[in-house]
NULOLUM-820800 format. One record per residue (C-alpha): residue in three letters; x, y, z. Coordinates in pm, 1 decimal, m for minus. Example, Ala and Ser with C-alpha at 12.3 -4.5 7.8 and 13.67 -1.06 7.14 Angstrom:
BEGIN
resn;u;v;w
ALA;1230.0;m450.0;780.0
SER;1367.0;m106.0;714.0
REM end
This chain:
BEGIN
resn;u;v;w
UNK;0.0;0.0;0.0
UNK;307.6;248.7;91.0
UNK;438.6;157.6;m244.2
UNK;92.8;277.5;m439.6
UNK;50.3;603.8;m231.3
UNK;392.3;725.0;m333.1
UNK;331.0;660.2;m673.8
UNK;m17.4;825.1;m685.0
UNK;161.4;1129.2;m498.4
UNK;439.6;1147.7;m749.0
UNK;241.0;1151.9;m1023.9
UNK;17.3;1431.6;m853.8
UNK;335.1;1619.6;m778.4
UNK;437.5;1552.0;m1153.5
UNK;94.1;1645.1;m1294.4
UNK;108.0;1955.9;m1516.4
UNK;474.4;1960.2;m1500.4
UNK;655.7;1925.9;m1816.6
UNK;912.6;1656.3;m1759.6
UNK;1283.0;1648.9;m1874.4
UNK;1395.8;1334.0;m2102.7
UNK;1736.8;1253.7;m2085.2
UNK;1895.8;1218.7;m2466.5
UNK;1888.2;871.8;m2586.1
UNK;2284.5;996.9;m2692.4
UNK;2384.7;1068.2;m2335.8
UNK;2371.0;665.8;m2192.5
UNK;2752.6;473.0;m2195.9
UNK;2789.5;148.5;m2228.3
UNK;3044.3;m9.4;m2039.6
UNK;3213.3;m331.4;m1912.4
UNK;3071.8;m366.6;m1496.6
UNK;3434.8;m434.9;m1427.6
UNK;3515.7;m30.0;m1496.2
UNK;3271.0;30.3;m1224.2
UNK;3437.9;m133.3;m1035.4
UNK;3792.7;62.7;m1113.6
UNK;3668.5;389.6;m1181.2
UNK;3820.1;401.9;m1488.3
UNK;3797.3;767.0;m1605.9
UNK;3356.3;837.5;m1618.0
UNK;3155.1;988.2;m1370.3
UNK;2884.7;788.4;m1240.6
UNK;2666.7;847.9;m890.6
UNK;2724.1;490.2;m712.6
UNK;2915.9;237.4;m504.3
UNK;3154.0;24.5;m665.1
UNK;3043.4;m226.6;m414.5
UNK;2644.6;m146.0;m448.6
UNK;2406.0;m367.6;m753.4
UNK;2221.0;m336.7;m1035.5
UNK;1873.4;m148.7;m874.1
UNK;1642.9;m386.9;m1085.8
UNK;1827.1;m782.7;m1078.1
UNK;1989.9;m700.1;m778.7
UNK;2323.7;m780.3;m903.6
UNK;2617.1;m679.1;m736.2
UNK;2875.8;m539.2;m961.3
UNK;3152.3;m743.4;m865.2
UNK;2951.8;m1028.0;m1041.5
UNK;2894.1;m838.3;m1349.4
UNK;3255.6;m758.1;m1419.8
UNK;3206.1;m887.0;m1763.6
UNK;2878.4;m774.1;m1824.4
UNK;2724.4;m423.6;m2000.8
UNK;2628.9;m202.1;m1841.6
UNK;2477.6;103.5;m1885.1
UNK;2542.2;471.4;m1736.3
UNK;2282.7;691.5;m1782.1
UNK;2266.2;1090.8;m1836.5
UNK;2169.8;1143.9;m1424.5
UNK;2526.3;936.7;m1375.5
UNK;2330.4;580.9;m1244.6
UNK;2386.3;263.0;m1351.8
UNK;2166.2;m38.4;m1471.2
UNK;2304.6;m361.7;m1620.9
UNK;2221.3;m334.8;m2003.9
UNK;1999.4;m629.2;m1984.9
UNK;1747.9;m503.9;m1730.0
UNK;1761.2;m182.1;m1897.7
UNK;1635.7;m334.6;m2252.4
UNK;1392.3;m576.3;m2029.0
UNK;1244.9;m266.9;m1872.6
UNK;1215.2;m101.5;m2246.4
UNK;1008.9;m374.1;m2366.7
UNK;806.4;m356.0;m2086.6
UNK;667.6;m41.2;m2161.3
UNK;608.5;31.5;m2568.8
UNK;694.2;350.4;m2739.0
UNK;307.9;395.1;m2774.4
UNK;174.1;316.3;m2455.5
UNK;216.5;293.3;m2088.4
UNK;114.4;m25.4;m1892.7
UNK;m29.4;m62.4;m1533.5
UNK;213.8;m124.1;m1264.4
UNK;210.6;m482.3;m1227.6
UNK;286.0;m493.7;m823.0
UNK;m8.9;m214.2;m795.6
UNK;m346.1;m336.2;m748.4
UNK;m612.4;m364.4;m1038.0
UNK;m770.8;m20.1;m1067.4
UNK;m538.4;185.4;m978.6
UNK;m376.0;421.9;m1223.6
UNK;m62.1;396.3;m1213.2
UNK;184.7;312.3;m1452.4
UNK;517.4;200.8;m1531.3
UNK;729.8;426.7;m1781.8
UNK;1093.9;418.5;m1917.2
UNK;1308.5;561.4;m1618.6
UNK;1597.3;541.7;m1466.5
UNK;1532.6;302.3;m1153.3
UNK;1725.7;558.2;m958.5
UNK;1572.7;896.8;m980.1
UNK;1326.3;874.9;m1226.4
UNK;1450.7;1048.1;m1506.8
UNK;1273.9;966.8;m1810.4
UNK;1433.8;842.6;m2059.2
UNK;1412.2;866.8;m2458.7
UNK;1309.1;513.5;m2632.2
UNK;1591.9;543.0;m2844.1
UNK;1815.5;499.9;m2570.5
UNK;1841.8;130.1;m2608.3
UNK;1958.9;139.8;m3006.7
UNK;2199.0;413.1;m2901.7
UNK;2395.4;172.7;m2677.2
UNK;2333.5;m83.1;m2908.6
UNK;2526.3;148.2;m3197.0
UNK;2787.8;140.7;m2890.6
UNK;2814.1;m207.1;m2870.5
UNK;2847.6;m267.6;m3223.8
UNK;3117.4;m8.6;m3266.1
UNK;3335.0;m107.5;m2984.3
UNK;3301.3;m436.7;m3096.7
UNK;3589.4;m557.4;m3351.1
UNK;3499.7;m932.6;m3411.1
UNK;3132.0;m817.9;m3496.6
UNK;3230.6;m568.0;m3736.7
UNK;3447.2;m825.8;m3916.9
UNK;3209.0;m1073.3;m3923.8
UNK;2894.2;m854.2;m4030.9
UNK;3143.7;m661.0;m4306.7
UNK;3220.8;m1048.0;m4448.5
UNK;2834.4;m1101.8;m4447.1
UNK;2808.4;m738.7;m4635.0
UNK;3063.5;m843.4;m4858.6
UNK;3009.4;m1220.0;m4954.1
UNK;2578.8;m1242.4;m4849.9
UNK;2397.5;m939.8;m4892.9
UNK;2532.2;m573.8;m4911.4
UNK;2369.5;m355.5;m4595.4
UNK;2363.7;m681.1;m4368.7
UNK;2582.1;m516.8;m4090.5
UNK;2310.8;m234.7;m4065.1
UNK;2101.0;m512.3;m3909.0
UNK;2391.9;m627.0;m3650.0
UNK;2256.9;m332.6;m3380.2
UNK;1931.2;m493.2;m3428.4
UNK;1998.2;m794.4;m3322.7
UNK;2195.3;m671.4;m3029.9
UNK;1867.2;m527.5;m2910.6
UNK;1680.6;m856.1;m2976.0
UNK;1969.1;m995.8;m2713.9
UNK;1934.0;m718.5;m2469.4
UNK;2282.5;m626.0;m2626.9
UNK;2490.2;m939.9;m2503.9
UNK;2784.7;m873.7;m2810.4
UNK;2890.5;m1256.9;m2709.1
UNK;2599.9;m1378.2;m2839.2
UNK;2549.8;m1195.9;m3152.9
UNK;2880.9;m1270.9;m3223.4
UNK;2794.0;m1645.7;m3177.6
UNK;2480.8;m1541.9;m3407.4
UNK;2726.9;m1390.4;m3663.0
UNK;2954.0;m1723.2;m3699.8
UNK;2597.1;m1925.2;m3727.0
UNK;2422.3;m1669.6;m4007.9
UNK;2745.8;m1742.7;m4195.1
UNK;2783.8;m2072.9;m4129.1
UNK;2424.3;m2138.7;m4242.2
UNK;2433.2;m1931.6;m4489.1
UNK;2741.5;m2112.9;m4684.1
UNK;2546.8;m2459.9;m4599.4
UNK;2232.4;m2295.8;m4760.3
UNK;2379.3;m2153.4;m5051.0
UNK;2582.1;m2478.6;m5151.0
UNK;2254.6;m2674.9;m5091.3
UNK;2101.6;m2461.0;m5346.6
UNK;2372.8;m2405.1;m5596.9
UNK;2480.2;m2793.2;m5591.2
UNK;2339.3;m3098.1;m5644.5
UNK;2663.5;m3262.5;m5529.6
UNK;2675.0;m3157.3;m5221.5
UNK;2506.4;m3405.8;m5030.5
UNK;2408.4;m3370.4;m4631.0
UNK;2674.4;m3524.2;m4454.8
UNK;2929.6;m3309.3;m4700.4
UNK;2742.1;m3061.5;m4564.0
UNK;2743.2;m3081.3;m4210.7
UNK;3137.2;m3205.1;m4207.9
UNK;3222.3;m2844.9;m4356.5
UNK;3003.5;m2743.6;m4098.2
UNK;3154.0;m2893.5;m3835.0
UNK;3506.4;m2872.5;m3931.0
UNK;3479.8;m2529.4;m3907.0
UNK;3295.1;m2514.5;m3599.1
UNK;3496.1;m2760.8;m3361.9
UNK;3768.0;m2484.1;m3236.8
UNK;3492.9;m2251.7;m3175.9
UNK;3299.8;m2521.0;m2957.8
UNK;3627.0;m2616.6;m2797.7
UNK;3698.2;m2260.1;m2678.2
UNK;3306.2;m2147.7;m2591.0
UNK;3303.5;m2452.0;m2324.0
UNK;3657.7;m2416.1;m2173.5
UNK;3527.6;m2028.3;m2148.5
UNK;3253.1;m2126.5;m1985.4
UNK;3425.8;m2353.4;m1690.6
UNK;3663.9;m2070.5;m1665.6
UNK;3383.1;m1814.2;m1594.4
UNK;3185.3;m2075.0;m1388.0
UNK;3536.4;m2115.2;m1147.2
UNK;3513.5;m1724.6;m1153.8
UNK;3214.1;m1685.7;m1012.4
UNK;3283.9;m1908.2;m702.3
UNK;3549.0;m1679.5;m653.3
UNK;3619.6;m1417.8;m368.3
UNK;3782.8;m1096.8;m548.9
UNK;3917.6;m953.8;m247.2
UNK;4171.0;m1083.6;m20.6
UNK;4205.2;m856.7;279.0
UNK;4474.2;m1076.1;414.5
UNK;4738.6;m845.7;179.4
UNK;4584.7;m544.6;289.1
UNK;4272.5;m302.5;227.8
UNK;4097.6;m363.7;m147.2
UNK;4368.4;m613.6;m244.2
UNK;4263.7;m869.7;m498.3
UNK;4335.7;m1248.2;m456.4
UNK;4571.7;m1385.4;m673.8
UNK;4388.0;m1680.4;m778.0
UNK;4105.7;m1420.0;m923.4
UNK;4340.1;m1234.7;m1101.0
UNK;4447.9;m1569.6;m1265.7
UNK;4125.5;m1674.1;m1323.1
UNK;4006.7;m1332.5;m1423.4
UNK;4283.8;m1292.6;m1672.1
UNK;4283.1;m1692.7;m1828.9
UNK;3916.1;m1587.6;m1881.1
UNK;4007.4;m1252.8;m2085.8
UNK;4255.7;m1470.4;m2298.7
UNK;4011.5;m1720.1;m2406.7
UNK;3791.0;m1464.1;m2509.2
UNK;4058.7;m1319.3;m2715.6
UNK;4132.5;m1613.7;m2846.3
UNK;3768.0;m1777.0;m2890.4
UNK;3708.0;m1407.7;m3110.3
UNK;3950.0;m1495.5;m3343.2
UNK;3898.5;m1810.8;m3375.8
UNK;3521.8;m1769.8;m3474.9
UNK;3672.8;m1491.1;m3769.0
UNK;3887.9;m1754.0;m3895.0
UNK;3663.4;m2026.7;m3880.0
UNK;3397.1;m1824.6;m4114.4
UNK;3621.3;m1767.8;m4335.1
UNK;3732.6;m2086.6;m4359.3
UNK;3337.1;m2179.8;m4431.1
UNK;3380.7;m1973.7;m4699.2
UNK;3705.8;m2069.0;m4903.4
UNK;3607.8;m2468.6;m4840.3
UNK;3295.8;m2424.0;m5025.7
UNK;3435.8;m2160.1;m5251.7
UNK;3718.3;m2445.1;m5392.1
UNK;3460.0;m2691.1;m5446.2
UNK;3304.8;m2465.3;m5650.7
UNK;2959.2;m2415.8;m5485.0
UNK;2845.2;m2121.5;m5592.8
UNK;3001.1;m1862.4;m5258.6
UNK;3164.8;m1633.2;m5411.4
UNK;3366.8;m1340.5;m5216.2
UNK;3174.9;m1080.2;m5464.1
UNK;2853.7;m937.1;m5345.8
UNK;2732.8;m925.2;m5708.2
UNK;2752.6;m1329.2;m5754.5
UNK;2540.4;m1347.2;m5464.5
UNK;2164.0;m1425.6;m5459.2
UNK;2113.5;m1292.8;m5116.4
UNK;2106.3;m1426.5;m4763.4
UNK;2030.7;m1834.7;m4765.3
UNK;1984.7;m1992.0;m4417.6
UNK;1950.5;m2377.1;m4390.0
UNK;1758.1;m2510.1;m4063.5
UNK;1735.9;m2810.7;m4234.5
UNK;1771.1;m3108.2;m4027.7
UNK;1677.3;m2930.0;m3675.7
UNK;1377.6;m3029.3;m3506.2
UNK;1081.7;m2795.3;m3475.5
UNK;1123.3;m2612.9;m3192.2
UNK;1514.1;m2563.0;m3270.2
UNK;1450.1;m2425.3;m3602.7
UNK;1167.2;m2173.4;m3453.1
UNK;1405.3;m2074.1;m3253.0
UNK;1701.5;m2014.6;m3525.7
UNK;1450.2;m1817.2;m3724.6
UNK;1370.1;m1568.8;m3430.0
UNK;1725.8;m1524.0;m3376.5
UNK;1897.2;m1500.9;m3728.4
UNK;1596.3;m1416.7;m3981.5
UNK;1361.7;m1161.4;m3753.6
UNK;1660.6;m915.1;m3666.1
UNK;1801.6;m899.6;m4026.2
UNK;1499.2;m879.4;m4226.2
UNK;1411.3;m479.8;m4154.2
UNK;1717.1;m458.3;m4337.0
UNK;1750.2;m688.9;m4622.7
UNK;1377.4;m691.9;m4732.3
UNK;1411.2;m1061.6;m4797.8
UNK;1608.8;m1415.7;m4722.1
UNK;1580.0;m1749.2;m4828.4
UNK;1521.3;m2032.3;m4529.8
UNK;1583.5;m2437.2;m4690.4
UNK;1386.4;m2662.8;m4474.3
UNK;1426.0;m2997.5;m4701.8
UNK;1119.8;m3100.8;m4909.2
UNK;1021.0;m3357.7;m4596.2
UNK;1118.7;m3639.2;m4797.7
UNK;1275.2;m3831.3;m4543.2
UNK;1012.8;m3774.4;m4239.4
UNK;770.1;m3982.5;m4117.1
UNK;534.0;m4039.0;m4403.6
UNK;723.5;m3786.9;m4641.7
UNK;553.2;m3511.1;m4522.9
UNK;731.0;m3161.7;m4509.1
UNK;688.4;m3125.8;m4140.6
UNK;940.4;m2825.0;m4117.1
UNK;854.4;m2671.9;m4420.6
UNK;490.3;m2627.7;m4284.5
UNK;550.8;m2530.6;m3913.6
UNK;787.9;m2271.5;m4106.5
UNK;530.1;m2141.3;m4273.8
UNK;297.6;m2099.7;m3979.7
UNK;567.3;m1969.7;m3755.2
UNK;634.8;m1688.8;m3982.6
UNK;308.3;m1567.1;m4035.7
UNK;198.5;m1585.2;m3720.7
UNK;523.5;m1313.9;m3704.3
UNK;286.1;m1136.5;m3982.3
UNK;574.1;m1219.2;m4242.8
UNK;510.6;m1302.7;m4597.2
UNK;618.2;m1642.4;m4669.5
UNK;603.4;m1875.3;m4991.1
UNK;750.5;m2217.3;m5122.4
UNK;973.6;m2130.6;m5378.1
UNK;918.6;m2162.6;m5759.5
UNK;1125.7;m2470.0;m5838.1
UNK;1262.1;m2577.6;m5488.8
UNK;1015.1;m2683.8;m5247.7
UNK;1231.6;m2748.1;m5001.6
UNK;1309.9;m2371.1;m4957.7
UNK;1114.4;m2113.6;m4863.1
UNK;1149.8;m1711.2;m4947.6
UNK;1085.4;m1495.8;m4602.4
UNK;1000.9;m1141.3;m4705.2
UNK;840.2;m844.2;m4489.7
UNK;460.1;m733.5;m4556.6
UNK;370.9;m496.0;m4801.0
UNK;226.6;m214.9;m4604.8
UNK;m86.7;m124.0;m4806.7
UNK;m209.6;m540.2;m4798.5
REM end
């Protein structure tokens, strides 16, 4: 009940008053970790305080974004973009922990102080992200340049779609292309056959797998860890953390350039057998992803996270699902809860002329 009152009175103190709105430009994106160190920005916390909304102590978000907003707090990215869907451009929703009737509602502000904040605010930092970000500008300016020209215009897009975790668009980035070259070879070569297929695949792919789970026991064994070791005096940090800390920085060095060479080796594989993947964007037909082979639920998932983000962008993209000829009965059991999947996403989708085991994904028309 304390909880609605305020909020009733701060809306009756607000009401009539023309509120600021902090600049979606003014947010920073930055590691937790420089929170942390203070390295060189102003922000209006404790290095030892948490994220206001998860609760999240710094310390355990070394790794993660995090963003510093205009007033000088600081929300971890995710929480920030979870809050932004929470509350549309368009509309304000009812507070969910005030009761039914009740009119109050929840807006885009800074947990802290309230500020509003612009909607943009989220694609600014995800514009930061992307340009800080080396490995995902090499890898979306090889998609440009082999796939479809203006594909890296799409990469900030997916970063909002993962509440601007770089890691795993940068995991999404090796996929697209990965796909991509499987999807394009499927289409361009009858010779090619499905377990050709999935050993270029997975050729490619087996340093990259190596490295993701020997990052991920590293980062588990950091967690468990206590940063500070007062036995060597005031703030010192353990030893074993700053082992563990830096073998984990390392791997991710090395698991980054690892995924850049393994795409392009993708590439030049199918490029000398003559499939059709050529390095010029001309020769290209566009952006080919094969789910082929996954069940169901994995491929709905694969389309949400490679075909959604990039389609504002590229207009189009082709999807091979397999004409169904080797399921149960012969029926094209992907192919059709494709099709569904995507129009329930109020895409356009058709078979394509000549391949039915392909389908062409392509935004609405606006006046249909």
């Amino acid at each position: 009940m304390e909880r609605v009152e305020a909020s009733v009175a701060q809306r009756e103190t607000e009401a009539g008053e023309e509120e600021a709105v902090a600049a979606a430009d003014t947010a920073q994106l930055v590691r937790g970790g420089m929170l942390l160190d203070n390295s060189g920005f102003s922000w209006n916390g404790d290095a030892d305080g948490q994220c206001p909304i998860c609760l999240e102590k710094w310390s355990s978000l070394s790794d993660a974004s995090v963003a510093v907003l205009e007033c000088g707090h600081a929300t971890c990215a995710a929480c920030l973009c979870h809050m932004r869907e929470s509350v549309p451009a368009t509309e304000e929703r009812q507070d969910p922990l005030v009761p039914h009737g009740q009119s109050v509602t929840t807006r885009f502000q800074c947990p802290h102080c309230t500020l509003l904040l612009d909607p943009a605010t989220v694609d600014n930092l995800a514009l930061q992200a992307y340009q800080a970000s080396d490995l995902l500008r090499l890898l979306a300016g090889h998609l440009a340049t082999a796939v479809a020209p203006g594909l890296h215009d799409a990469v900030p897009a997916m970063l909002v779609h993962r509440r601007l975790d770089a890691a795993a668009v940068e995991k999404e980035l090796f996929e697209l292309i990965s796909r991509h070259a499987v999807g394009a070879a499927a289409r361009t070569s009858g010779s090619l056959d499905s377990r050709r297929k999935q050993e270029v695949y997975l050729e490619a792919r087996r340093p990259v797998v190596a490295l993701q789970r020997e990052l991920e026991r590293e980062a588990e064994k950091l967690a468990t860890l206590d940063k500070r070791d007062d036995r060597l005096g005031p703030g010192a940090v353990s030893a074993e953390w700053r082992s563990c800390r830096g073998r984990c920085d390392e791997l991710r060095e090395t698991l980054r350039a690892s995924q850049q060479n393994a795409a392009a080796s993708i590439f030049a594989t199918l490029n000398d057998e003559s499939l059709g993947m050529g390095s010029d964007a001309g020769e290209s037909e566009g952006l080919c992803i094969d789910l082929h082979g996954l069940h169901v639920a994995e491929a709905k998932a694969k389309f949400d996270e490679l075909v959604v983000p990039v389609l504002p962008v590229l207009g189009r993209c082709v999807v091979v699902t397999g004409r169904g000829s080797h399921s149960k009965g012969g029926e094209a059991a992907l192919r059709e809860a494709l099709v569904r999947h995507a129009r329930h996403r109020a895409l356009r989708c058709a078979v394509m002329q000549g391949n039915g085991g392909a389908l062409e994904i392509s935004l609405p028309v606006l006046d249909e």
